[in-house]
C-alpha positions, 0 to 999 in steps of 0.5 A: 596492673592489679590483675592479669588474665591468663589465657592458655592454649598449650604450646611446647611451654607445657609439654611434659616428656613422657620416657615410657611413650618417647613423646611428649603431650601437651599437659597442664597449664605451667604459667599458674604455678611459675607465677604463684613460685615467684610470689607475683605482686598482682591477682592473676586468673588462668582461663585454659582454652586449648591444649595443642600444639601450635602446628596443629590450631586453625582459624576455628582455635584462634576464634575461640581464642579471641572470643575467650579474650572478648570475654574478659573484663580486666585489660590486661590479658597475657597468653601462652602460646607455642611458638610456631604459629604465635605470629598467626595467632597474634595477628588473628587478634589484631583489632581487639579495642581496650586490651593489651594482649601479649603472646609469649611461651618457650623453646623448651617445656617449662618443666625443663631445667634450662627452660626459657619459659620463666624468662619469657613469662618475666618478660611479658608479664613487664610488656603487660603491664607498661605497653599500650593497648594492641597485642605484642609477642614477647620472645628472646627478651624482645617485645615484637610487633607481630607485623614486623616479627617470624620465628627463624625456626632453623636458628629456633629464636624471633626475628625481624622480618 
């Protein structure tokens, strides 16, 4: 792989804790500045789409998500995701001929000392990189077939269906 592309739609991997307004938002994408500190030995671009948490996209986000995808010239196409509805997302993507599409994002912000964003990013960025064309989740330090995966949220990690 010579080049990643980046599409980001917001998620809990870049959420940033605000103490005066006890919330958090949804900020910048973090997965540029992750891969730039970890002196990645590829080209990568981000292509930020949406900035929400992932209970709140619908049908209409996830086509603009597939369409960014569609766009894209190179084959390799991580994205960043929240982990709520990362299985719905991936599904939508089901079909996109010539690509490997690999959904991953964080229980925690990656701004979070003890975030498993760098892990998962690590793990998808190998995922990317070595799996066929077809999209994947890569969560927990599994690579999941969206077909066959949910997100236990009680347990908050994936699971096998």
């Amino acid at each position: 792989m010579q080049h990643l592309t980046i599409v980001t739609t917001g998620g809990t991997i870049d959420k940033i804790y605000f103490d005066d307004k006890s919330t958090f938002q949804i900020g910048a994408p973090q997965i540029g500045e992750i891969l730039q500190q970890l002196g990645v030995a590829f080209s990568f671009e981000v292509v930020p789409v949406l900035r929400k948490d992932s209970l709140h996209l619908d049908d209409a986000d996830r086509a603009a998500v597939r369409a960014a995808i569609e766009q894209q010239t190179h084959r390799h196409i991580l994205i960043t995701h929240g982990t709520d509805t990362m299985v719905e997302t991936a599904r939508a993507l089901a079909g996109l001929a010539g690509k490997v599409i690999v959904l991953t994002g964080a229980l925690n912000p990656a701004l979070f000392k003890g975030s498993d964003a760098v892990f998962n990013i690590g793990c998808a960025v190998g995922a990317v990189q070595t799996l066929p064309d077809g999209v994947y989740i890569a969560m927990n330090g599994r690579i999941w077939d969206p077909a066959r995966v949910r997100k236990n949220v009680e347990a908050n990690r994936f699971e096998s269906l």
